[in-house]
C-alpha positions in Angstrom: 212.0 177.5 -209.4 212.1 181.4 -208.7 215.6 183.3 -208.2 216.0 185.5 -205.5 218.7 187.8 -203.7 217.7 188.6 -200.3 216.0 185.4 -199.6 216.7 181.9 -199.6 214.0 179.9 -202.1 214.2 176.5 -200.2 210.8 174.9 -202.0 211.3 171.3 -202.6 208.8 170.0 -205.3 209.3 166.3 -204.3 209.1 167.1 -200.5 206.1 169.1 -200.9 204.2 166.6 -203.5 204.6 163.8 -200.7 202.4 165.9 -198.7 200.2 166.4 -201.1 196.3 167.0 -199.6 197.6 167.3 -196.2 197.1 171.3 -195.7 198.4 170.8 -192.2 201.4 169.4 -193.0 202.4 171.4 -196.0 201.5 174.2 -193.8 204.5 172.7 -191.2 206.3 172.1 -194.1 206.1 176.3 -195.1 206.5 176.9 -191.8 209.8 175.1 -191.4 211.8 176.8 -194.2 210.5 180.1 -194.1 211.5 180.2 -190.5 215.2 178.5 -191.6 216.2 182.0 -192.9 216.6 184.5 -190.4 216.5 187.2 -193.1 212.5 186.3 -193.3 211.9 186.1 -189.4 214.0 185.0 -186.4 213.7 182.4 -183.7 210.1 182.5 -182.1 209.0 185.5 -184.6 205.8 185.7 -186.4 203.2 183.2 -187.5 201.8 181.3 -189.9 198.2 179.3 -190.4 195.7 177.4 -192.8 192.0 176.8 -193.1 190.7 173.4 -194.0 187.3 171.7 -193.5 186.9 168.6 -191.5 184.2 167.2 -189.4 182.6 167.9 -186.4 183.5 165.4 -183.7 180.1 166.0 -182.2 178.2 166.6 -184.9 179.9 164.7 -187.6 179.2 168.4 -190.3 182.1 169.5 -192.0 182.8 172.7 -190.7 186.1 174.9 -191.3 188.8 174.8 -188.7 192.5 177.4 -188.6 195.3 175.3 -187.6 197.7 178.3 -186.5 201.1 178.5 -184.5 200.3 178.2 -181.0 201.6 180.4 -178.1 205.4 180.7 -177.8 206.2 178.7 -180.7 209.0 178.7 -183.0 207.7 178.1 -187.0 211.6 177.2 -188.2 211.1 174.1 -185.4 207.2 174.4 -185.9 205.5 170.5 -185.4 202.0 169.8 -185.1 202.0 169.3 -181.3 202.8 173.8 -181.5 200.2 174.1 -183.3 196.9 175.2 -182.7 193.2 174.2 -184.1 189.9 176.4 -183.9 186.7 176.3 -185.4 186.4 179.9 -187.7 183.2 180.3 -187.3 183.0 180.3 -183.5 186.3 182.6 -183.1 184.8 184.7 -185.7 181.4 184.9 -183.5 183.3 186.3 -180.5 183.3 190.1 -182.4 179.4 189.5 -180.8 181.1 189.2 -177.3 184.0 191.7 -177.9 183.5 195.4 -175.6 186.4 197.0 -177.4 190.3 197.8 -176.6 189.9 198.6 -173.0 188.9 194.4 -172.4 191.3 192.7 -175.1 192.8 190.5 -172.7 189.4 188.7 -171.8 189.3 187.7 -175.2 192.1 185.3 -174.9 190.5 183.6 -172.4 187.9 183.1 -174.5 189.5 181.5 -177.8 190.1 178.2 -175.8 186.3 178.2 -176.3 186.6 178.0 -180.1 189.4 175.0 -179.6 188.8 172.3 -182.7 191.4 169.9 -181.6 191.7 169.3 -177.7 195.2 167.8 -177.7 196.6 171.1 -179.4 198.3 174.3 -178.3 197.3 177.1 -176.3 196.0 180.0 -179.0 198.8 182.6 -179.1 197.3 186.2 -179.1 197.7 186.5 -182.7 195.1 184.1 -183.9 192.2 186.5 -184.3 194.7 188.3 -187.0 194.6 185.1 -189.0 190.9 184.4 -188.2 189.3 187.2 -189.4 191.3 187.2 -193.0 189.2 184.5 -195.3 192.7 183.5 -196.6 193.4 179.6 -197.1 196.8 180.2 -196.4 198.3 183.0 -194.1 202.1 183.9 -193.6 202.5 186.9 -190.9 206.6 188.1 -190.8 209.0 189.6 -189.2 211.6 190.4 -192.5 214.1 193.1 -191.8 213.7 194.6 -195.3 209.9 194.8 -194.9 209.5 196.0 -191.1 212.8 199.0 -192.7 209.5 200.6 -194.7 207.3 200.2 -191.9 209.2 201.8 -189.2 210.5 204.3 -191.8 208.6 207.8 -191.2 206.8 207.6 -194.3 206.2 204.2 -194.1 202.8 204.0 -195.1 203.5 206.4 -198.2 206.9 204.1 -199.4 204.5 200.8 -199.3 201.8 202.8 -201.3 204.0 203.8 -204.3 206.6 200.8 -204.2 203.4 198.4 -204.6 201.5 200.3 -206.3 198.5 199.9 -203.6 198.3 196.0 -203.6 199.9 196.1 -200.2 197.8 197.5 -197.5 198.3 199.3 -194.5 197.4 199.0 -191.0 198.9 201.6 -188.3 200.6 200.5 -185.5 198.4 198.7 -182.8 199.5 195.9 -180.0 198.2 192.6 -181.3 194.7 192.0 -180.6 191.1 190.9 -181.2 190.8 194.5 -182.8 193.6 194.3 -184.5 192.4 191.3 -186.0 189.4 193.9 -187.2 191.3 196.4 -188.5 193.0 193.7 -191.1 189.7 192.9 -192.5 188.2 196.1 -192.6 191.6 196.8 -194.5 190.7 194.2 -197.0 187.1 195.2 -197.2 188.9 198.6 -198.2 191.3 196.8 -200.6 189.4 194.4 -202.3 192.1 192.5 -204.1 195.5 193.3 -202.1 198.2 190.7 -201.9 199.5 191.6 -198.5 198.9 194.2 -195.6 202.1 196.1 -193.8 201.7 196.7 -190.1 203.4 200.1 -188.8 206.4 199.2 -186.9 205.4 195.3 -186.9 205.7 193.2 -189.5 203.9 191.9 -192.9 200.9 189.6 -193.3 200.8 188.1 -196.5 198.9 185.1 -198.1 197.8 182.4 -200.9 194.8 179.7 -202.1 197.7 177.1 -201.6 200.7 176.9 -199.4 202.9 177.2 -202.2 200.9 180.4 -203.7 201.5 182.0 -200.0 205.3 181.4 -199.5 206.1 182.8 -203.4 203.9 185.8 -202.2 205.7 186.2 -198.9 209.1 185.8 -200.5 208.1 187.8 -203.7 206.9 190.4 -201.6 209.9 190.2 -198.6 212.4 190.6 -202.0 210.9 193.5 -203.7 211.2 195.2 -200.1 214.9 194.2 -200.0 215.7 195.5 -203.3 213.8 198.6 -202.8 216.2 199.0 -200.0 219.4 198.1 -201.5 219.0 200.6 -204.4 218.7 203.6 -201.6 221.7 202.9 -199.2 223.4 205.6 -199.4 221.9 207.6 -201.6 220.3 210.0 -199.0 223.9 210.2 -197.1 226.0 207.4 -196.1 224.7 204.5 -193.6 224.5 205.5 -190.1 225.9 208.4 -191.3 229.0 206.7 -191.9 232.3 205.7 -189.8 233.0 207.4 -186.9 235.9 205.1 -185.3 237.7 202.1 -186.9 237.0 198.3 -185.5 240.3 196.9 -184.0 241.2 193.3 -186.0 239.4 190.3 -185.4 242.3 189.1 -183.0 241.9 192.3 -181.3 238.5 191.7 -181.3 238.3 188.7 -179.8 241.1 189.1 -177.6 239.5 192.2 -175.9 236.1 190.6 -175.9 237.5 187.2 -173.9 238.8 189.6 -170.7 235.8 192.2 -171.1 232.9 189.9 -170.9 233.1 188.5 -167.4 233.4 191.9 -166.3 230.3 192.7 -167.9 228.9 189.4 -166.9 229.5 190.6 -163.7 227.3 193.4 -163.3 224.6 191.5 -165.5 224.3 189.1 -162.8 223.5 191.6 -159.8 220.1 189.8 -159.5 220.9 186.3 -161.1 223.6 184.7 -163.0 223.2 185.2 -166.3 225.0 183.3 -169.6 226.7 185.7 -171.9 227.0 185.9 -175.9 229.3 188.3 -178.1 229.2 189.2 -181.7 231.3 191.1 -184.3 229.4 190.5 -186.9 230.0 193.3 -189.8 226.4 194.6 -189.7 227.3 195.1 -185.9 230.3 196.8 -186.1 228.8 198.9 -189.2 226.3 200.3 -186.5 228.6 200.5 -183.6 231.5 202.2 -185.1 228.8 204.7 -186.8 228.2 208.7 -186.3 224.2 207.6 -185.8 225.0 204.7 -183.0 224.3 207.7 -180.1 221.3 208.8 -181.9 219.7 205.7 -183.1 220.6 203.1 -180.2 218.5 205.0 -177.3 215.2 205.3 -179.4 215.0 201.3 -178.8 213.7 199.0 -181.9 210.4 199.3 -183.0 209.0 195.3 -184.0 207.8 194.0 -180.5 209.5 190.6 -181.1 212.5 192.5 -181.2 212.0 194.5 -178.2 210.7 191.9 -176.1 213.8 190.1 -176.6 216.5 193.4 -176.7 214.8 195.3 -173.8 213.8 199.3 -174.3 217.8 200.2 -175.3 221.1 198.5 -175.5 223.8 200.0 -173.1 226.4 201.6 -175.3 229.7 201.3 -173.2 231.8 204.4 -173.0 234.9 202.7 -173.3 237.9 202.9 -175.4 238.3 200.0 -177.6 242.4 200.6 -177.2 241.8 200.7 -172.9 243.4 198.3 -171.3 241.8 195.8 -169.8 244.4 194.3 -167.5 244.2 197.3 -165.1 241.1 195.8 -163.7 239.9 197.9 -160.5 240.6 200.9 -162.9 238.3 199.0 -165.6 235.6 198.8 -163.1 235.4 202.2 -161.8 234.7 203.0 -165.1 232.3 200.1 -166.0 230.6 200.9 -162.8 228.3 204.0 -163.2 227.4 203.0 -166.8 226.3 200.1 -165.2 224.2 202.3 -162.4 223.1 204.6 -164.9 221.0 202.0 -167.0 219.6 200.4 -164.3 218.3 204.2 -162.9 216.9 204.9 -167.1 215.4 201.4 -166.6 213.7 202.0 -163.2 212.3 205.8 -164.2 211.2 204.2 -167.6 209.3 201.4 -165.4 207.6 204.3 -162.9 206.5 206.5 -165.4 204.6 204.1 -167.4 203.4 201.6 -165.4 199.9 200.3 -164.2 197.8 199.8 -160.8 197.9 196.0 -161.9 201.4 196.3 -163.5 203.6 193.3 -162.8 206.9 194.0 -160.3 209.5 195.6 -162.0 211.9 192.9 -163.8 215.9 192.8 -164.0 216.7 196.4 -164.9 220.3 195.2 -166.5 221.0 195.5 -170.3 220.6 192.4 -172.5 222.1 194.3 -175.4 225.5 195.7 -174.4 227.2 197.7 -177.6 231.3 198.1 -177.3 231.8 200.7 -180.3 234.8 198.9 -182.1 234.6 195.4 -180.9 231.3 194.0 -180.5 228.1 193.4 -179.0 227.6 191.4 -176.1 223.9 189.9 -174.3 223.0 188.6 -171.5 220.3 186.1 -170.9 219.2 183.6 -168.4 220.6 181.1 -171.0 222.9 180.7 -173.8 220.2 180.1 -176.7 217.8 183.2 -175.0 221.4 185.3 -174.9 222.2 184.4 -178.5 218.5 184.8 -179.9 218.3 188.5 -178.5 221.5 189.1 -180.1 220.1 187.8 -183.4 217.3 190.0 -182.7 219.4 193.0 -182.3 221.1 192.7 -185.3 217.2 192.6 -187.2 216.6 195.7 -185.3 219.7 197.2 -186.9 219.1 196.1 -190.5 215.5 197.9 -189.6 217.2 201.5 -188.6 220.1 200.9 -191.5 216.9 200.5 -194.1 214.6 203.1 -192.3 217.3 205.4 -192.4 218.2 204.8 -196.1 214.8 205.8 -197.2 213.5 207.9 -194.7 213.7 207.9 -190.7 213.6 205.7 -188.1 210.6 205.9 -185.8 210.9 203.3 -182.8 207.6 202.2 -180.5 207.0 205.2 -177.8 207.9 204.3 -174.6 204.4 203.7 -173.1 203.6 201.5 -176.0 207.0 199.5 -174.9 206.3 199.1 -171.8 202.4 197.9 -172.3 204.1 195.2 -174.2 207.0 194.6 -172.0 204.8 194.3 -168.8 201.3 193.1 -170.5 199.5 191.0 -168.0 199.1 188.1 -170.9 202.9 188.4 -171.5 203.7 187.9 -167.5 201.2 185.2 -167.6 202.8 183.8 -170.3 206.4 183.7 -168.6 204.9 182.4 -165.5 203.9 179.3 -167.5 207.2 179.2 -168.1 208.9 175.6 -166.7 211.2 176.4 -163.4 214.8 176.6 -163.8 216.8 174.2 -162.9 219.3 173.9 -160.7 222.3 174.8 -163.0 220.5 177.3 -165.3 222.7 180.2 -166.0 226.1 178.9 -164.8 229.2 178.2 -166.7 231.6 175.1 -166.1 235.0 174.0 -166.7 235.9 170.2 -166.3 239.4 169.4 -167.0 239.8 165.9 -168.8 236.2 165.7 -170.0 235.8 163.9 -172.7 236.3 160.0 -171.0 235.1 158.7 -167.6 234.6 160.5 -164.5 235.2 163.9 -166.6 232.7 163.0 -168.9 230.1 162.0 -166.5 230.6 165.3 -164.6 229.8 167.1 -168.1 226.8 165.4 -169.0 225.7 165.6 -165.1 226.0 169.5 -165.6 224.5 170.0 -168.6 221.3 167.9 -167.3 220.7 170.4 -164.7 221.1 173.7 -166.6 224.9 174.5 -167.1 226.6 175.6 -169.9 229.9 173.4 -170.0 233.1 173.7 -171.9 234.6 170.5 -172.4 238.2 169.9 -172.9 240.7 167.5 -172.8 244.5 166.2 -174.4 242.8 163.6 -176.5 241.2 165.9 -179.1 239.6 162.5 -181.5 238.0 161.5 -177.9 236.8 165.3 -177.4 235.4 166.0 -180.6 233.5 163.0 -180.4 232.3 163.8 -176.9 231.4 166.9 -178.2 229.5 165.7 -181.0 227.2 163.1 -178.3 226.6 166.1 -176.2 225.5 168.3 -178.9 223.1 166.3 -180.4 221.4 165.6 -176.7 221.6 168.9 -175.2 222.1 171.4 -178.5 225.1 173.6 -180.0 224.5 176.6 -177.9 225.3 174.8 -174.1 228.6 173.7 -175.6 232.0 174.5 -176.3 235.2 172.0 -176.6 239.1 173.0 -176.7 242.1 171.0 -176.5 243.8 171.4 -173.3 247.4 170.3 -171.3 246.6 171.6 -167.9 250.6 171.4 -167.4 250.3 174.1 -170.1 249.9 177.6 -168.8 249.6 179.7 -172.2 246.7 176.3 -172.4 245.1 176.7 -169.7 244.6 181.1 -170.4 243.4 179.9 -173.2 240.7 177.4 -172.2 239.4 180.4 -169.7 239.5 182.8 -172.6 237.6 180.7 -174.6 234.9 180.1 -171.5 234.3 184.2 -171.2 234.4 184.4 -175.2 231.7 181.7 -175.5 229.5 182.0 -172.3 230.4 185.1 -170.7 232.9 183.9 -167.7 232.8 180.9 -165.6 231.2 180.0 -162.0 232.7 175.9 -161.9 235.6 174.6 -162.0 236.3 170.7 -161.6 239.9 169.9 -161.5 239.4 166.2 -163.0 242.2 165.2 -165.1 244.6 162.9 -163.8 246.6 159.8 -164.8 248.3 157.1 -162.3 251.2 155.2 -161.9 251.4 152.2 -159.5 255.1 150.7 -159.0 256.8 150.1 -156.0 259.6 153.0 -155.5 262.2 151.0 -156.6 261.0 150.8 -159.9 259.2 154.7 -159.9 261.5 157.0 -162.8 261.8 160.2 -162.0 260.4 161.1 -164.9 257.4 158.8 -163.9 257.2 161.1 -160.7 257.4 164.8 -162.1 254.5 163.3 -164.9 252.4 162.4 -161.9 253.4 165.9 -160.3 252.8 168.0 -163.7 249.2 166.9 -164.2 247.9 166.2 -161.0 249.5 169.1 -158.5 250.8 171.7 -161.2 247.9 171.5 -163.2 245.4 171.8 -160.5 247.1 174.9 -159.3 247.4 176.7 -162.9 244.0 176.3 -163.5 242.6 177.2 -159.9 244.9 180.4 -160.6 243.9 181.1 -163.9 240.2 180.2 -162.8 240.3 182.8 -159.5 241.5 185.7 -161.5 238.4 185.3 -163.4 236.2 184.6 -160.9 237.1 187.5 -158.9 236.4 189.8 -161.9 232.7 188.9 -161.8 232.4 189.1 -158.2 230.0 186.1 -158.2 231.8 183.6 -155.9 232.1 180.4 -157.5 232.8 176.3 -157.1 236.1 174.7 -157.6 235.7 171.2 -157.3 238.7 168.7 -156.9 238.7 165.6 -158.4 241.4 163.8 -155.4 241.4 160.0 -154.8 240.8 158.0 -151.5 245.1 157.5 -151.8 245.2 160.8 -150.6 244.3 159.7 -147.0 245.3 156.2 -147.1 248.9 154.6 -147.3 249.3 152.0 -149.8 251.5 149.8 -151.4 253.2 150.3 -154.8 251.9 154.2 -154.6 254.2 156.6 -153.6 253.8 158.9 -156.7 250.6 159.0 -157.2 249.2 159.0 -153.6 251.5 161.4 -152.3 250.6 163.6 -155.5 247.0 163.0 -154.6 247.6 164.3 -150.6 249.4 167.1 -152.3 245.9 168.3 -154.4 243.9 167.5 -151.5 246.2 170.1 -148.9 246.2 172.7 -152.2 242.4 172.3 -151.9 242.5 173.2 -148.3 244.7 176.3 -148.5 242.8 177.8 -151.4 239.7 176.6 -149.6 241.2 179.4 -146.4 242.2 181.9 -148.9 239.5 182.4 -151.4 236.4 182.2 -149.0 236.4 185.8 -147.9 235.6 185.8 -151.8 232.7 183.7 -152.0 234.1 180.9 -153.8 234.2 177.4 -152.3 236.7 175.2 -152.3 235.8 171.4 -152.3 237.1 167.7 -153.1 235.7 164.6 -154.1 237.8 161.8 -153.0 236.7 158.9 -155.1 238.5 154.7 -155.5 238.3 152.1 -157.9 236.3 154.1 -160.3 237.1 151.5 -163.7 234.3 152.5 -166.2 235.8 154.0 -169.2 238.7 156.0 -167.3 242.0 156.6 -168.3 243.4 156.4 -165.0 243.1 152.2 -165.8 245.3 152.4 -168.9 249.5 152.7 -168.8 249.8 149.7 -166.5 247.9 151.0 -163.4 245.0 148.2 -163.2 247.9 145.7 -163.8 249.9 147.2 -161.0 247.1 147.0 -158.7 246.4 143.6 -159.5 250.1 142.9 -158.7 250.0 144.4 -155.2 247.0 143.1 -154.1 247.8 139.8 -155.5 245.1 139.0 -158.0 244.2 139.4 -161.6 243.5 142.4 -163.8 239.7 140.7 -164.0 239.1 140.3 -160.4 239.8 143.7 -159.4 236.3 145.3 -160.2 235.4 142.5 -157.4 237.9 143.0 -155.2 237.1 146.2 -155.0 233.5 146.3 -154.3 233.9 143.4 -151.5 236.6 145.5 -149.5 234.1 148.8 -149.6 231.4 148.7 -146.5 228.7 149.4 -148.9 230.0 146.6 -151.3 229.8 148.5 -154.0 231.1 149.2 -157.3 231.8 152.8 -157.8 231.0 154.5 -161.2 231.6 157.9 -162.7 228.0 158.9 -162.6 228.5 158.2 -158.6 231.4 161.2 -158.8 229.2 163.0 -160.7 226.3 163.3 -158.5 228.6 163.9 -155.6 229.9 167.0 -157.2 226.4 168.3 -158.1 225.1 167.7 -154.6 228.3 170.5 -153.9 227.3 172.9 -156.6 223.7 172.3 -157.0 222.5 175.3 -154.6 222.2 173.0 -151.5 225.7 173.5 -149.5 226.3 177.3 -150.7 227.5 177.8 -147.1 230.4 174.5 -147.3 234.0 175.1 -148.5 237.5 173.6 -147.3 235.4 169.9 -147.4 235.8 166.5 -148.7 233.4 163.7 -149.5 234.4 160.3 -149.8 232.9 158.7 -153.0 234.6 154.8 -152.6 231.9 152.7 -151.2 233.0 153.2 -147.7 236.3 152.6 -146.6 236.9 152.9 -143.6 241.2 154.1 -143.3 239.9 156.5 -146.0 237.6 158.5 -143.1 238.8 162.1 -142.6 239.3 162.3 -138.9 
């Protein structure tokens, strides 16, 4: 076992032996933990392949086949269902075919004719780079430390003298059949290299075994690393040093939680987009530095970052000590910065395009750089929103290393934008599966973790949305949390304890919602409890507890939540969880169903005042609903059995028999009924109720 610093050496002997004679899967195997360390390449970034012989399903020959990544793959996730299989020699023939730069794109077309393995992936554009090298093994990188030298200046000169010429070099080129050329005629040139350097790209790099090619990549990623390390500043301090101090991480985050739905705002002039903020310390180096004016407009030069980052980050001319409270003020100032990217983005798109250009896309930021607190990005989901802001901090450790030993160059901005707007990447994002119906909202349920709450959640998060979860019983959230993250993934959650009778709570839960997602477009006033005595035997206490969760609590959080959904000036859904009580007069029920009337007639005043803002006001009147619910426990299905004169056991019964549907109600029955409000279809309704309970018929609104 080797020792390195800059990279993590995650070789398991015993793992790999298992897989011993299966080149497929210890190329997988490779594949996987070489893409677990982001210092070596970062979500979706790079490629990796291997040659082996096997035979001919028509002619039964052995002839030699490249299993590769396929087209918009991932190798730290890589299976063999991503990756792709092709006979070498047939992709190899194709040079016979090729009519040079000006047709590149017909090539691709032409590489499902070399396809080995029917079942397997779409060829990504890369494969004649790994094709025309006669390598066994093939790793091609993204490693911050390796594309530093070759976006440095004198890039080509560094890798020359640091290697001592058994790293070649290949100028900068878009990826390509020709560029799959240029490596071998670089090898032909070479006899003997380890590895080739791309200008402003990345690192190919390769072995006679899988294990031979990841100690060459890592051997070759370190020395890069170290090379770096020994030269920050040496030639004057990095970035040219501090320019303004960060604020603490309280501060930080503080500032961060009430600027982002702002910003979320503006991001979402042509669709809603999900938000993601970082203070990391290499960000904060960068955006606090003399250089970040300088280096931030020249755009990154790898085209996996820029894809990802778009042609420049909007720095935001704002002072971290401004306060953010004064918020008309705060968006006359955000405002023009704001117009003025999308103008730089529009000229940038007219003066390079095509005649067969695609339409121009969203000309927002996805990088947005607040000297002194952060970065934030904007995606049309949380993971795409988080991965660019991965990718931005690898385009930083490029200009902090480029810098340190030279200069930065970044792509020109014709070669950006024929990357940006190529016709294979547009056809590539039209494959692309539609979104659904949820994708890039944000919502709140209070009391999620259990029941109707819950079902709401997972309801959400199957159609797109990003959902903080939160509830008073924090063992039942955390294990709610838990359920939903391994279904759906870490990045569409977040989970904090809330009291909605808690005002400091509830700012809080909202903060947290911006902090983690960018802001918030539903809210679903869910959490409840219920008492059923006859009003003899109804405490006070009893009564103000029924009135704290169910009327205060609504009411704190539809302020807290209006506040914020004004800021973004996206309308919005708040959704209220009532109860069929609140329309029909009961016995043994005075608290809660004349709390319940009380939400329902909150819902209809804030229905009248918020709609000249776009955000709807709606309830959901469900009954009966027993399944996992806390409203059943403290007495309530025993005091309901009492007035109606049966057992605890018969009540699911009783219940279904008295509907007109006779049915039983569940909490996935709620749950639909609020999606059918916020799922795109009634964007025009507000101030109205829907009657989940089966059908009862004293419960109708007339």
């Amino acid at each position: 076992m080797k020792t390195y610093k800059h990279v993590n050496y995650l070789w398991d002997t015993q793992k790999a032996d298992r897989l011993e004679g299966d080149e497929v899967g210890l190329l997988l195997y490779r594949s996987n933990i070489l893409g677990a360390d982001l210092r070596i390449t970062n979500f979706g970034g790079g490629n990796t392949s291997c040659k082996v012989m096997d035979n001919d399903p028509l002619t039964g020959k052995e002839v030699e086949v490249m299993w590769i990544k396929g087209s918009g793959g991932d190798i730290g996730t890589l299976k063999k269902s991503g990756l792709a299989a092709l006979y070498v020699d047939r992709l190899r023939s194709l040079e016979t075919v090729y009519r040079g730069l000006a047709f590149e794109d017909e090539m691709v077309e032409l590489f499902n004719h070399c396809i080995f393995d029917l079942s397997s992936k779409a060829p990504s554009i890369d494969t004649p780079l790994h094709g025309f090298l006669p390598f066994k093994h093939i790793d091609h990188l993204h490693p911050d430390a390796a594309i530093a030298i070759a976006a440095a200046k004198d890039g080509k000169q560094i890798t020359e003298e640091l290697f001592e010429g058994t790293i070649g070099w290949v100028d900068w080129q878009r990826p390509g059949f020709d560029l799959g050329l240029k490596l071998r005629a670089c090898l032909a040139q070479n006899p003997g290299i380890r590895g080739i350097m791309l200008g402003s790209h990345g690192l190919f790099t390769w072995g006679y075994t899988s294990y031979d090619c990841y100690l060459n990549s890592l051997d070759v990623i370190e020395k890069c690393a170290e090379y770096l390390e020994k030269n920050y500043g040496k030639l004057k301090p990095v970035f040219s040093g501090e320019k303004i101090k960060s604020l603490n991480q309280e501060e930080r985050l503080e500032r961060a939680s009430k600027i982002a739905p702002v910003l979320r705002g503006f991001c979402s002039s042509e669709r809603h987009m999900v938000g993601h903020f970082s203070d990391d310390q290499r960000i904060l180096e960068f955006v606090n530095s003399h250089d970040l004016t300088r280096l931030a407009p020249m755009g990154t030069s790898c085209p996996d970052h820029f894809l990802r980052t778009k042609i420049q980050p909007l720095i935001l001319d704002l002072d971290k000590n401004e306060n953010l409270d004064q918020k008309e003020v705060l968006l006359d100032k955000i405002r023009p910065q704001f117009e003025a990217y999308r103008k730089m983005y529009r000229d940038y798109y007219e003066s390079c395009k095509h005649g067969n250009s695609p339409a121009i896309r969203d000309a927002n930021p996805v990088i947005i750089l607040y000297p002194g607190v952060g970065l934030f990005s904007f995606a049309k989901d949380k993971q795409t929103a988080r991965v660019a802001a991965e990718f931005y901090v690898n385009a930083i450790n490029v200009m902090k290393g480029a810098e340190a030993v030279s200069s930065y160059t970044s792509l020109p901005h014709q070669e950006a934008f024929d990357i940006e707007y190529w016709l294979l990447e547009e056809a590539k994002l039209q494959r692309m599966p539609a979104p659904k119906s949820l994708s890039g909202k944000i919502a709140m349920i209070t009391g999620s973790a259990g029941g109707i709450g819950k079902a709401i959640a997972k309801k959400f998060l199957l159609e797109g949305a990003c959902v903080l979860l939160n509830d008073k019983n924090e063992e039942r959230l955390e294990q709610t949390k838990e359920e939903f993250a391994a279904i759906f993934g870490k990045d569409v959650i977040a989970a904090i304890p809330l009291d909605v009778t808690d005002q400091k709570q509830v700012e809080k839960a909202f903060a947290t919602a911006s902090l983690c997602f960018g802001g918030i477009d539903i809210i679903v006033n869910n959490a409840g409890l219920s008492i059923s005595k006859t009003i003899e035997e109804h405490t006070q206490a009893e009564w103000d507890r029924l009135y704290d969760v169910l009327v205060k609590g609504q009411f704190l959080v539809t302020q807290v939540a209006t506040t914020l959904l004004k800021i973004q000036s996206l309308g919005g859904d708040i959704l209220n969880i009532v109860s069929k009580n609140a329309l029909v007069s009961g016995p043994n029920n005075t608290g809660y169903g004349s709390a319940k009337g009380a939400q329902l007639h909150l819902s209809r005043l804030c229905a009248a005042e918020l709609g000249p803002f776009k955000i709807r006001v709606n309830v959901v009147n469900p009954d009966a609903v027993i399944s996992d619910s806390n409203i059943w426990a403290g007495g309530w299905a025993e005091g309901r059995a009492k007035a109606y004169g049966i057992t605890v056991d018969e009540l699911p019964g009783y219940y279904a028999k008295r509907t007109l549907l006779n049915e039983i109600i569940l909490p996935i029955d709620i749950a639909n009924a609020c999606f059918a409000f916020v799922g795109g279809l009634l964007h025009k309704s507000t101030g109205n109720v829907l009657n989940v309970d089966g059908g009862i018929s004293v419960a109708f609104v007339r």
